[in-house]
VOMAR-643831 format. One line per field, with one value per residue (C-alpha): residue number from 1; residue in one letter; x, y, z. Coordinates in steps of 0.001 Angstrom, whole numbers, plus 500000, padded with zeros to 6 digits. Layout:
<rs>
pos	c(NUM, ...)
code	c(A, ...)
x	c(X, ...)
y	c(Y, ...)
z	c(Z, ...)
</rs>
This chain:
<rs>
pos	c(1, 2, 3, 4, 5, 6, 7, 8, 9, 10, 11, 12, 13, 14, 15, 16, 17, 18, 19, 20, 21, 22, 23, 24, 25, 26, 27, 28, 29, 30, 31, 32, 33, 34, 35, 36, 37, 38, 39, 40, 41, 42, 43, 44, 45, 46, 47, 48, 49, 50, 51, 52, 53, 54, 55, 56, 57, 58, 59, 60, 61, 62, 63, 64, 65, 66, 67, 68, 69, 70, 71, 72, 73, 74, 75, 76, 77, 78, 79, 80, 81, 82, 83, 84, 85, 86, 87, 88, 89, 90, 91, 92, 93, 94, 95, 96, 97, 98, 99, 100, 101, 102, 103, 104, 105, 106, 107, 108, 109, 110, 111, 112, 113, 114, 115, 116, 117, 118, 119, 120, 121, 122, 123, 124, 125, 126, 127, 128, 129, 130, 131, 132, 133, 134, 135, 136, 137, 138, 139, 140, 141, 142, 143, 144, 145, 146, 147, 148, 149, 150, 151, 152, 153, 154, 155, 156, 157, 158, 159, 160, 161, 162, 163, 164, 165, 166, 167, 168, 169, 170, 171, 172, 173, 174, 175, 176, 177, 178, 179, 180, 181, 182, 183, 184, 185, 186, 187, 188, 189, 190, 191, 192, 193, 194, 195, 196, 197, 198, 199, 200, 201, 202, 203, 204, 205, 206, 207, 208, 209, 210, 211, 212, 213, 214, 215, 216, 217, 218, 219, 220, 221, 222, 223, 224, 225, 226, 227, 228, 229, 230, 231, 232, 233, 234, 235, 236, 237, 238, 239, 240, 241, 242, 243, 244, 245, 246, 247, 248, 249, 250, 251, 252, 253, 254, 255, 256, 257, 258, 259, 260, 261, 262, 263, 264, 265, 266, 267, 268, 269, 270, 271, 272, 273, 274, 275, 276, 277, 278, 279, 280, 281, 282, 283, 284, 285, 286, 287, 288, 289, 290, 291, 292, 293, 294, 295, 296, 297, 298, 299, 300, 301, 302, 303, 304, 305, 306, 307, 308, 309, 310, 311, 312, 313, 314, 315, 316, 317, 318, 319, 320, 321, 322, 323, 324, 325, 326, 327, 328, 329, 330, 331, 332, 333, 334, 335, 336, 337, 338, 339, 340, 341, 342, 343, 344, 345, 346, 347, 348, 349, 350, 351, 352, 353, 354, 355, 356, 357, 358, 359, 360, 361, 362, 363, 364, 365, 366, 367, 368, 369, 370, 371, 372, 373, 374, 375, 376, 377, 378, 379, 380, 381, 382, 383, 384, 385, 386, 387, 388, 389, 390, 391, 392, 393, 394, 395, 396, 397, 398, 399, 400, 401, 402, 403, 404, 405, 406, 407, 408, 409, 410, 411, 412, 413, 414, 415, 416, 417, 418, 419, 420, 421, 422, 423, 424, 425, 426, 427, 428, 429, 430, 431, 432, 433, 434, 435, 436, 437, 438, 439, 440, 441, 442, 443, 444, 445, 446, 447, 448, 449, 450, 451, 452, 453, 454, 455, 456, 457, 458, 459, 460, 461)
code	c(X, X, X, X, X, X, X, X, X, X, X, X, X, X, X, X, X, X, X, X, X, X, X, X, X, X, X, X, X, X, X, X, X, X, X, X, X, X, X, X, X, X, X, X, X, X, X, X, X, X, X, X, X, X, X, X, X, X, X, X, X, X, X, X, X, X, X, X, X, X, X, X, X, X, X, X, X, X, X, X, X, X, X, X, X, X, X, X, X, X, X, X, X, X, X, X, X, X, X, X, X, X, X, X, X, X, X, X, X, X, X, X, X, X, X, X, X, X, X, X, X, X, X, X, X, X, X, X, X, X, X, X, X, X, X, X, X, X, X, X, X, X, X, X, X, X, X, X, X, X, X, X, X, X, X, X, X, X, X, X, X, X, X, X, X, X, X, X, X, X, X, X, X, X, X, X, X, X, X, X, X, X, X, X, X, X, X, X, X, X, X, X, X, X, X, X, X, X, X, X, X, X, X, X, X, X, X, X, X, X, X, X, X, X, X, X, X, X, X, X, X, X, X, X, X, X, X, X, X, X, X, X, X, X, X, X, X, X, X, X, X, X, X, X, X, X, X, X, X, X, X, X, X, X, X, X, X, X, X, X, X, X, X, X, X, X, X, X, X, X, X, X, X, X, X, X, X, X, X, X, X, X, X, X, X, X, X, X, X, X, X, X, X, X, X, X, X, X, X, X, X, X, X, X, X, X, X, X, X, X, X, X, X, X, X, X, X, X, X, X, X, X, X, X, X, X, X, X, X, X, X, X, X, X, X, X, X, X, X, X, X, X, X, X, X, X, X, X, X, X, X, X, X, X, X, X, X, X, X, X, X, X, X, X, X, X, X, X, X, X, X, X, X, X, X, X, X, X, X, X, X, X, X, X, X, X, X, X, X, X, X, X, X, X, X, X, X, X, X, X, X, X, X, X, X, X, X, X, X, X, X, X, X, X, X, X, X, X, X, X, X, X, X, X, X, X, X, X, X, X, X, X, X, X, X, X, X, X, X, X, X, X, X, X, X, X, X, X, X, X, X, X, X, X, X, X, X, X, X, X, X)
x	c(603634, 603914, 606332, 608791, 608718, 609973, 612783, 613954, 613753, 615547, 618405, 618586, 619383, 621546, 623730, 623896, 624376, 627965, 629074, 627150, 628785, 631974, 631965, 630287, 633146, 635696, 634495, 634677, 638312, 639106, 637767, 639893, 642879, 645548, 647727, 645946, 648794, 646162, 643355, 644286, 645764, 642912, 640467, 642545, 643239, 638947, 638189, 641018, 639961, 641052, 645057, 647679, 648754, 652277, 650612, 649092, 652680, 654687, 652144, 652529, 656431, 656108, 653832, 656352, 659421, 656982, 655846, 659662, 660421, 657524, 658579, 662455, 661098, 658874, 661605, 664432, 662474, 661913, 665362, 666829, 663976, 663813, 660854, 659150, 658307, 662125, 662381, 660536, 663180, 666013, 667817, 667414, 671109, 670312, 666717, 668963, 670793, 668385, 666157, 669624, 669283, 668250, 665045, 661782, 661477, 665830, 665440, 662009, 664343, 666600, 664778, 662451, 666301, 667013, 663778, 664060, 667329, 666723, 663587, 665948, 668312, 665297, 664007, 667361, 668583, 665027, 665425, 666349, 668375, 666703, 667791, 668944, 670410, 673635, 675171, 677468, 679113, 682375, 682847, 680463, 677953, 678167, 676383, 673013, 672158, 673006, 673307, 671625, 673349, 674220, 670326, 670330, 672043, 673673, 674005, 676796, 678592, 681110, 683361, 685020, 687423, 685502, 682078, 679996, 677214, 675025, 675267, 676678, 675581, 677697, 680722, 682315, 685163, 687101, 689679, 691139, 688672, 685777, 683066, 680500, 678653, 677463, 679506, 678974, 680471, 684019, 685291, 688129, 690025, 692969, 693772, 691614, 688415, 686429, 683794, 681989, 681110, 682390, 681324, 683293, 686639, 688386, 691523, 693474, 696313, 694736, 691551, 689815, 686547, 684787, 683537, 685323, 683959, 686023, 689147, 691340, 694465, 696513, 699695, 698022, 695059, 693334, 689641, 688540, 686826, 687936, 686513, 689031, 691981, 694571, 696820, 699582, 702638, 701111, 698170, 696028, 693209, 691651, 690099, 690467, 689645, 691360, 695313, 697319, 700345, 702274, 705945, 703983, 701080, 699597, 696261, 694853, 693382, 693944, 692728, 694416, 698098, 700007, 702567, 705351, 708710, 707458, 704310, 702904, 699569, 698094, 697054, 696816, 695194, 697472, 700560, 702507, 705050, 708115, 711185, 710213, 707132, 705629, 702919, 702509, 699622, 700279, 703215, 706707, 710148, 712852, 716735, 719048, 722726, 724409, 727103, 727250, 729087, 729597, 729922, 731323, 728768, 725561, 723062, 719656, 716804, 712965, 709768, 706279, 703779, 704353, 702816, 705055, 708265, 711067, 714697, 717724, 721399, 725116, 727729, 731502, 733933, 737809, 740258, 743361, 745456, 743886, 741401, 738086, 734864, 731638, 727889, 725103, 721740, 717389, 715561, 711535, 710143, 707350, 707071, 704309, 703902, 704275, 704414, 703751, 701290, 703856, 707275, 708313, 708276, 709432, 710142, 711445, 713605, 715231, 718232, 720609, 724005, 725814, 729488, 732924, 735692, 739053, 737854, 735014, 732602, 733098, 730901, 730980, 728159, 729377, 726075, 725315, 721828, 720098, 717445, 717029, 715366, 714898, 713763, 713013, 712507, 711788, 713655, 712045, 709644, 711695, 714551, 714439, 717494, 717283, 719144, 718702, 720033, 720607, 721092, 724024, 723875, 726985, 726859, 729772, 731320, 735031, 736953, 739085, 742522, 741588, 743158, 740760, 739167, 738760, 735174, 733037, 733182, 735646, 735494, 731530, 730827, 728429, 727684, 730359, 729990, 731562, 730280, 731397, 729392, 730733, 728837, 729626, 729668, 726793, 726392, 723759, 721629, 720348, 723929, 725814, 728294, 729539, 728910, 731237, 730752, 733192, 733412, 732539, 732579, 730984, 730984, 728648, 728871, 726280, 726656, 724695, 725093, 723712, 723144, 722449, 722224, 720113, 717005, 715791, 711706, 708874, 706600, 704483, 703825)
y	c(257221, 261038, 259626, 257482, 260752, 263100, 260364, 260133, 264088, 264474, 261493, 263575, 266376, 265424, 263728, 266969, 269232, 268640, 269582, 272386, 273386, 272632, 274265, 277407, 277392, 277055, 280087, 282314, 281137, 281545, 285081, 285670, 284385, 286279, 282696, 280380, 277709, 278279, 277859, 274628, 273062, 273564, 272487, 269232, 268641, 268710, 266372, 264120, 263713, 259965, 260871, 260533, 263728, 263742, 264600, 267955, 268601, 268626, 270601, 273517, 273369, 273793, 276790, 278098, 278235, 279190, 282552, 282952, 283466, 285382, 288001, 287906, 288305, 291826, 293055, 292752, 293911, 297646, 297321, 297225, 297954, 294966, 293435, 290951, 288829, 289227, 287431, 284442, 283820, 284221, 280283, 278513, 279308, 282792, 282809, 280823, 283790, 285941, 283937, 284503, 288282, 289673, 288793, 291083, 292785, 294331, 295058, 297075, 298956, 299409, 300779, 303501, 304524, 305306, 307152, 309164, 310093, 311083, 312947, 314996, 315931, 317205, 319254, 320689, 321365, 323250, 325887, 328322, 331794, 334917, 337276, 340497, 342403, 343838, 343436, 346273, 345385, 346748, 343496, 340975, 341182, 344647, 345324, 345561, 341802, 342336, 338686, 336512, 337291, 333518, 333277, 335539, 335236, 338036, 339484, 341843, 341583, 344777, 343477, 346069, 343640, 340583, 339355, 336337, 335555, 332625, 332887, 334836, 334838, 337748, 339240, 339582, 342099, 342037, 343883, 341128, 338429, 336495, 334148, 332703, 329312, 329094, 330706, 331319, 333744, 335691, 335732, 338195, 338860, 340527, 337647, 334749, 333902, 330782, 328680, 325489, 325602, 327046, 327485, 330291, 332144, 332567, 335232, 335685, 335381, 331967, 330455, 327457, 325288, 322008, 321488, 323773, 324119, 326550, 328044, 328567, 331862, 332585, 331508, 328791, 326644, 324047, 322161, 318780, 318203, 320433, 320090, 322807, 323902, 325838, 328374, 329013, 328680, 325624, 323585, 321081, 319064, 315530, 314600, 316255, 316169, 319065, 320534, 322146, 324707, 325561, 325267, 322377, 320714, 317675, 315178, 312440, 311009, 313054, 312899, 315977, 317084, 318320, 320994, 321944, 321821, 318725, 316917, 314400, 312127, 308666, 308204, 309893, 309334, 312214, 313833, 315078, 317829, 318583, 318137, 315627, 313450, 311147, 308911, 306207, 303944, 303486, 305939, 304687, 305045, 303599, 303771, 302565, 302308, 301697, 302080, 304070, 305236, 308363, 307904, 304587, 304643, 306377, 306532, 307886, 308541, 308428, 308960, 309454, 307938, 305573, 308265, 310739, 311035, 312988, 312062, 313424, 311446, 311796, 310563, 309558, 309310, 308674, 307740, 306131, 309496, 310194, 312535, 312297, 314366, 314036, 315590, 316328, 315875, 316151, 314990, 313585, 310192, 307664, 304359, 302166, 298019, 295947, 292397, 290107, 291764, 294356, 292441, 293987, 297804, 300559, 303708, 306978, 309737, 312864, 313639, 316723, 316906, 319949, 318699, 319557, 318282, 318216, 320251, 320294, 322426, 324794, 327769, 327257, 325825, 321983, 320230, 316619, 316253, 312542, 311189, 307030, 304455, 302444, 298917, 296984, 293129, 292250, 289828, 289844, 291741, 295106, 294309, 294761, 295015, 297684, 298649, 300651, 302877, 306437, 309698, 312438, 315834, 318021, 321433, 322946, 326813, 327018, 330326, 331849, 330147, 327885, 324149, 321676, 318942, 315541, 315013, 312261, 310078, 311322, 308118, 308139, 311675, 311474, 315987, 318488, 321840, 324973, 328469, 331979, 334751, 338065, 340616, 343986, 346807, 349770, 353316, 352775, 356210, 355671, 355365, 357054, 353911, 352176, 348639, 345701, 342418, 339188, 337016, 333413, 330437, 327004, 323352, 320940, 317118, 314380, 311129, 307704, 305686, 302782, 301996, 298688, 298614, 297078, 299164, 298923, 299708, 299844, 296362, 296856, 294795)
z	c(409110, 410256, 413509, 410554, 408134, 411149, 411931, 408757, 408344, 411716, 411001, 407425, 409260, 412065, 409491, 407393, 410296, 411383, 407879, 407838, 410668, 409553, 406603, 408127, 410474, 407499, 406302, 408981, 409580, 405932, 406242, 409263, 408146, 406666, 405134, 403162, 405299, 407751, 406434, 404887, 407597, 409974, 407435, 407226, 411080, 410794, 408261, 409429, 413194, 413049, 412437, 414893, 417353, 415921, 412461, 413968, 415879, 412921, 410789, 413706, 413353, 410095, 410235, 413210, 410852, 407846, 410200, 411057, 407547, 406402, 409453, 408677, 405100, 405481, 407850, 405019, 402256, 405115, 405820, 402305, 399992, 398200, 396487, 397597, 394283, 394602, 397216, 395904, 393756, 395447, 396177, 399513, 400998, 400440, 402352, 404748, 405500, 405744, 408304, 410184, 410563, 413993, 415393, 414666, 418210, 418309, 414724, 415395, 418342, 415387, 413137, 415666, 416834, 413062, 412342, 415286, 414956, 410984, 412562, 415024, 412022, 409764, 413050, 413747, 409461, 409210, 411694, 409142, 409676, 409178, 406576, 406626, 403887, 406282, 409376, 411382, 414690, 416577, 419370, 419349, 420964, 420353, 416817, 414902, 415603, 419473, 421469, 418874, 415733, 415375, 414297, 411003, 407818, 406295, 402852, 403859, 406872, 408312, 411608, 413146, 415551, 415718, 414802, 415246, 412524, 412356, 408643, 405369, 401713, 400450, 401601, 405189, 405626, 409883, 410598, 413169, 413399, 411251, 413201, 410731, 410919, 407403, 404573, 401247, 399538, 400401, 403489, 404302, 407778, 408798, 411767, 410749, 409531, 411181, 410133, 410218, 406572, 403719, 399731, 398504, 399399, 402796, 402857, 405450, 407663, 409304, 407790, 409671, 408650, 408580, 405417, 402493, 399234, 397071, 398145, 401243, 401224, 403716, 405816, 407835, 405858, 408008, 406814, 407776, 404281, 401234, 397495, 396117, 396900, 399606, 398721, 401702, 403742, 405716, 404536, 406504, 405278, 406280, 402704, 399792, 396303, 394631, 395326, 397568, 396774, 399833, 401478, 403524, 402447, 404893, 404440, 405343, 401893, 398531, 395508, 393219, 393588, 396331, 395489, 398008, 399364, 401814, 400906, 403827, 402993, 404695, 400623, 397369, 394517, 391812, 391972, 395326, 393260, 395966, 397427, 399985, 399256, 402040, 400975, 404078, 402503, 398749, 398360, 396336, 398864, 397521, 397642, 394754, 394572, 391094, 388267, 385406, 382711, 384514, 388323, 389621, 392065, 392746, 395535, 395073, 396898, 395345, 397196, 395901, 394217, 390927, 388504, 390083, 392208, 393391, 393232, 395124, 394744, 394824, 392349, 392668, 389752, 390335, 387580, 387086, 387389, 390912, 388759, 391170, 390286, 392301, 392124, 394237, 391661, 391627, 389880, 388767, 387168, 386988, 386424, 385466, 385913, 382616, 383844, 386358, 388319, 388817, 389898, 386742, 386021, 383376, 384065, 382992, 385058, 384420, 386632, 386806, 388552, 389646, 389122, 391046, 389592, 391640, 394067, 396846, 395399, 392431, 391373, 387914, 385595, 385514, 384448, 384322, 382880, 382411, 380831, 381763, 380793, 384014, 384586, 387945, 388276, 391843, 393223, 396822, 398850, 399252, 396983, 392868, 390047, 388603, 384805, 381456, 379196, 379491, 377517, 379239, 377777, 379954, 380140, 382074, 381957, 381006, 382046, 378988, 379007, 381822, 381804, 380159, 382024, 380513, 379536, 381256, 378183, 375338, 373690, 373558, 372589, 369435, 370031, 371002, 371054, 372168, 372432, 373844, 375431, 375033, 377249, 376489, 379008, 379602, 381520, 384118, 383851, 387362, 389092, 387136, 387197, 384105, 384084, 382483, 381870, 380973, 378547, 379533, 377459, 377549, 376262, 375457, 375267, 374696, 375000, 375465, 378673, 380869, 384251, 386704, 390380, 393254, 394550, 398245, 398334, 400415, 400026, 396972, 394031)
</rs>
């Protein structure tokens, strides 16, 4: 009896051992896994001991690709600080691209590279300058800070020829020469003043820097970035947001006006104000020859921007009687797109003519002054009609008893006008001299015109 009771004990619990086992073992895995994928799918490959080999094959591709994502997954949400739980919604072409990003191990290389580069950048931006309050030298290195004043940063700094500061928060004053790293504050040579960055004012006859915050005087300007603006004979500048006023102004991408006799830029975002305006990326150049009422033909030159352009033409008139007249003009305008993405534009333009009549050139007031109305369909790439109306206002000088000259358009004349200056004489205390002036007179006649030509541009709509 004792001998069947231990048998049936023992059968009892060799029957129950193997699951105890098993599930013992399930959960120490499910403890040391980190997926619950895992977990599962060992638990099933257990219980199911009786299934085919291709069955446990296709369950370990699928964890391989599963693993792949989960890494691409982590990396893109370091690499662009995305959530996760965003992730989990985001559609299946889209994880599709992301599981084609670089693999873990090159984008790890990647991303120590960064971090120790951004850690070399912190090191070397917190070495800060020393202080002092002032700063004397004669020749560098010949002053108070000796051989290593490029390691303080000076409140006032005194230059007899030429100095060389690590920094300035103040004022600098050199009689030739100005060295500084770090400015801010005023800056003012006799020679030049040079610097890698600048917030305040340089003055001088040459001022140089990197990075310009502020403003820039003298007869050569020159700054790689510049948030303000130069003042000068010659200004240079890579990009700038802000305005430049000299007899040449030149950058690389603008934003602000340019104001000068030439004005050269790769692109500009405001108003280049000169003679000569050269905009390469998304400047206006264009060259129109047409009629009018007043010349029988014109030619005219415009370069700029749309907002804003220069002009500069000629004009030839010759009548029936072998009368000729002819003028040399400037002029401004802007023009705008009003249909078809800009195939068709308006515009307005103000022109003025000097006028010689009969002769070559004559140094008398003879005025043509024009205000148009201009439109421009284009007809092909670089080619546009061009037409509009116009309003002439002449103002010319007529000597005393001189011949009259026929008027542009006698039978169009709505305003005529004539008036006389009478300038009386004066004794000059300082020369002793008595001084006399003539009489002049002048005329006045308005009139409303048109215009139609052909334009050659630049490709832009």
């Amino acid at each position: 009896m004792k001998s069947t009771w231990l048998t049936f004990l023992l059968s009892i619990t060799l029957l129950a051992n193997p699951f105890s086992i098993v599930l013992g073992q399930e959960k120490e895995e499910k403890k040391e896994q980190v997926s619950d994928f895992e977990y599962l799918k060992q638990l099933f490959i257990k219980q199911s001991v009786n299934q085919s080999d291709s069955l446990d094959t296709q369950l370990d591709s699928t964890q391989s690709k599963l693993n792949r994502f989960y890494n691409q997954m982590a990396l893109f949400k370091k690499r662009n600080g995305i959530d996760t739980d965003t992730l989990k919604n985001t559609s299946s072409e889209e994880k599709a691209t992301i599981v084609q990003k670089p693999e873990a191990e090159e984008t790890k290389v990647e991303i120590e590279a960064s971090v120790v580069q951004e850690q070399a950048i912190e090191t070397e931006s917190s070495e800060e300058l020393k202080y002092r309050p002032a700063q004397l030298s004669f020749l560098y290195p010949i002053g108070t800070n000796g051989i290593s004043s490029e390691k303080y940063n000076n409140g006032i700094s005194i230059n007899a020829i030429a100095g060389y500061n690590g920094g300035l928060q103040g004022i600098e004053f050199g009689s030739v020469v100005n060295i500084t790293n770090q400015v801010t504050g005023f800056q003012v040579a006799g020679v030049s003043n040079i610097s890698e960055s600048l917030r305040g004012v340089q003055i001088s006859v040459v001022n140089i820097t990197k990075d310009a915050t502020g403003g820039q005087f003298g007869i050569l300007n020159e700054s790689t970035e510049l948030k303000g603006s130069q003042i000068g004979v010659i200004n240079r500048t890579g990009n700038m947001k802000g305005a430049q006023f000299g007899l040449i102004n030149r950058s690389k991408n603008s934003t602000g006006a340019m104001v000068g006799l030439i004005n050269v830029a790769d692109s500009l975002t405001g108003a280049p104000i000169g003679l000569i305006n050269v905009i390469r990326k998304n400047g206006f150049r264009g060259m129109e020859f047409s009629y009018t009422d007043s010349f029988q033909l014109t030619g005219t030159y415009k370069v700029g921007v749309d907002p804003f352009y220069t002009m500069i033409g000629f004009g030839y008139q010759k009548s029936d009687n072998d009368y000729e007249r002819w003028g040399i003009g400037l002029g401004i305008g802007s023009q705008w797109k009003i249909a078809h993405d800009g195939w068709v534009k308006m515009g307005i333009e103000a022109m003025t003519y000097q006028v010689a009549e009969n002769e070559f050139w004559t140094n008398q007031l003879n005025l043509l002054n024009q205000m148009r109305l201009n439109f421009a369909v284009q007809l092909s790439g670089n080619t546009s009609l061009i037409f509009g109306p116009s309003f002439n206002l002449q103002i010319r000088e007529t000597s005393l008893g001189a011949q009259e000259m026929p008027s542009f358009s006698e039978s169009n004349i709505f305003y005529n006008r004539s008036f006389q200056t009478v300038r009386h004489s004066h004794y000059d205390p300082w020369t002793g001299e008595q001084i006399r002036y003539s009489s002049q007179q002048f005329e006045m006649n308005g009139w409303f015109g048109f215009h139609a030509g052909i334009r050659f541009h630049n490709k832009r709509g």
